[in-house]
N, C-alpha and C positions, 0 to 999 in steps of 0.2 A: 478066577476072581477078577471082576471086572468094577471100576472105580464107575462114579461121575459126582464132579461137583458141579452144582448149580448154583449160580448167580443172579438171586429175584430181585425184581423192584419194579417201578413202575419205568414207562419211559422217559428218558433224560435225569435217569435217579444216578447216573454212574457205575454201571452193570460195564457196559462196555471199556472204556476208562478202568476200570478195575481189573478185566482181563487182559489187555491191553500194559499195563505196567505191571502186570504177575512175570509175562510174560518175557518182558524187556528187562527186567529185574532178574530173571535167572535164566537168561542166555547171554551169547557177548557181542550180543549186536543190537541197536536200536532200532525199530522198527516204529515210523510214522501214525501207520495204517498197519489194520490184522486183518487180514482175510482168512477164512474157515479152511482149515490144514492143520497138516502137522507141525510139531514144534520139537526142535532139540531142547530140553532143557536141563541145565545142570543141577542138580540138588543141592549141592552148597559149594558152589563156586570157590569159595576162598578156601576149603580142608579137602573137598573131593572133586578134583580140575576135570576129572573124567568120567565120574558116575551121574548119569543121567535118565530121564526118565524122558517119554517123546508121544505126550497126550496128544491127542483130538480135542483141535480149540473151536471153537461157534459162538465170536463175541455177538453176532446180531441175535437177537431171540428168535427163537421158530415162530411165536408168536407175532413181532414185529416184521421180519422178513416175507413170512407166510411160507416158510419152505420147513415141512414138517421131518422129524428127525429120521422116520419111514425112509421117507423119499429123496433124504439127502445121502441116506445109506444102501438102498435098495442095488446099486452095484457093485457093493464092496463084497468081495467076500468073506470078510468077516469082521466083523465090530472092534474098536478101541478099544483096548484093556484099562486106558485111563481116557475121558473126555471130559473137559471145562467146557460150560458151556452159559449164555445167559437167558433168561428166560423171563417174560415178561408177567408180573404179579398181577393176579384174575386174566393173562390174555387170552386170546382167544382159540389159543394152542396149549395154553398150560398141561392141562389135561392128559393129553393124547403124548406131551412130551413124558411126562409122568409114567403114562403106559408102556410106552416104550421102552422106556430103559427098564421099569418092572419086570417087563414081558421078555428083555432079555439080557436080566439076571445082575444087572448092576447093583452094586451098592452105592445109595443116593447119599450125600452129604449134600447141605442146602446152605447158603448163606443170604441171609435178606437184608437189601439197604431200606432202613426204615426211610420217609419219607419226612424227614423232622431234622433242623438243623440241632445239633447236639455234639458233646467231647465224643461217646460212642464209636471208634473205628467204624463201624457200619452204621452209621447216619450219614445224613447226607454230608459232601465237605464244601467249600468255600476255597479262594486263594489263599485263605492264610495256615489251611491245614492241607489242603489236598496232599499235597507230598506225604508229609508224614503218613494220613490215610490210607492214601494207597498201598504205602511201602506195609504197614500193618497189617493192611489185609491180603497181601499178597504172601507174607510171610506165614500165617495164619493157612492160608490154602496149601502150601510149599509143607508146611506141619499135618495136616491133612491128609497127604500122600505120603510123606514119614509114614507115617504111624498106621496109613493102609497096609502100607509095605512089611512095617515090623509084626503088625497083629495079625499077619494073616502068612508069615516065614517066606515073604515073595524070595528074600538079599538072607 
């Protein structure tokens, strides 16, 4: 059983930003900048110090980088069991990113940042929510792989 959540919007809607503090939120380091890799992260830091889960992250969109998810895997031998990734709404890899994880065998969970200021966790945020925002929607994702986990007897 293989995961992937996807992260839509357009560009500079906070797709990245949003992966980006999932991230740094449930490990115990900060990191500046994400580059495409793997991530240790711990599922609930403060009751399980040592259960973790270690997805395939791609904050840039295939769409926006132009590096299709094909061709950024075509050396591995085998796929991510979990992959966060972000993905640019109408781009011009939408599609084919879609196909891909179809074709093998992911189950797709989506989150879209609408493009409208609003209370909404997934609207866009401002300085005076962004934290909160993020922290919501990171936990939100982090619930996400719960509940992969549980409904399908991974743990």
């Amino acid at each position: 059983m293989k995961l992937a959540i996807i992260i839509e919007g357009i560009q500079n809607s906070g797709k990245t930003s949003t992966i980006l503090h999932f991230v740094n939120q449930y490990q115990n380091r900060t990191l500046k900048q994400l580059r495409a890799g793997w991530q240790n992260l711990f599922i609930n830091p403060l009751i399980f110090s040592t259960l973790k889960v270690n997805p395939y992250v791609i904050s840039s969109s295939p769409s926006e980088s132009g590096v299709k998810l094909g061709q950024r895997f075509q050396n591995y031998k085998g796929l991510p069991d979990i992959l966060i990734l972000a993905e640019q709404l109408n781009g011009k890899n939408q599609l084919d990113t879609e196909a891909f994880l179809i074709n093998n065998g992911y189950n797709i969970i989506k989150h879209q940042i609408n493009n409208i200021n609003g209370s909404s966790d997934w609207e866009r945020f401002d300085k005076s929510n962004k934290v909160l925002k993020l922290t919501n929607r990171s936990n939100e994702i982090m619930l996400d792989i719960i509940n992969f986990i549980k409904i399908n007897n991974i743990i």
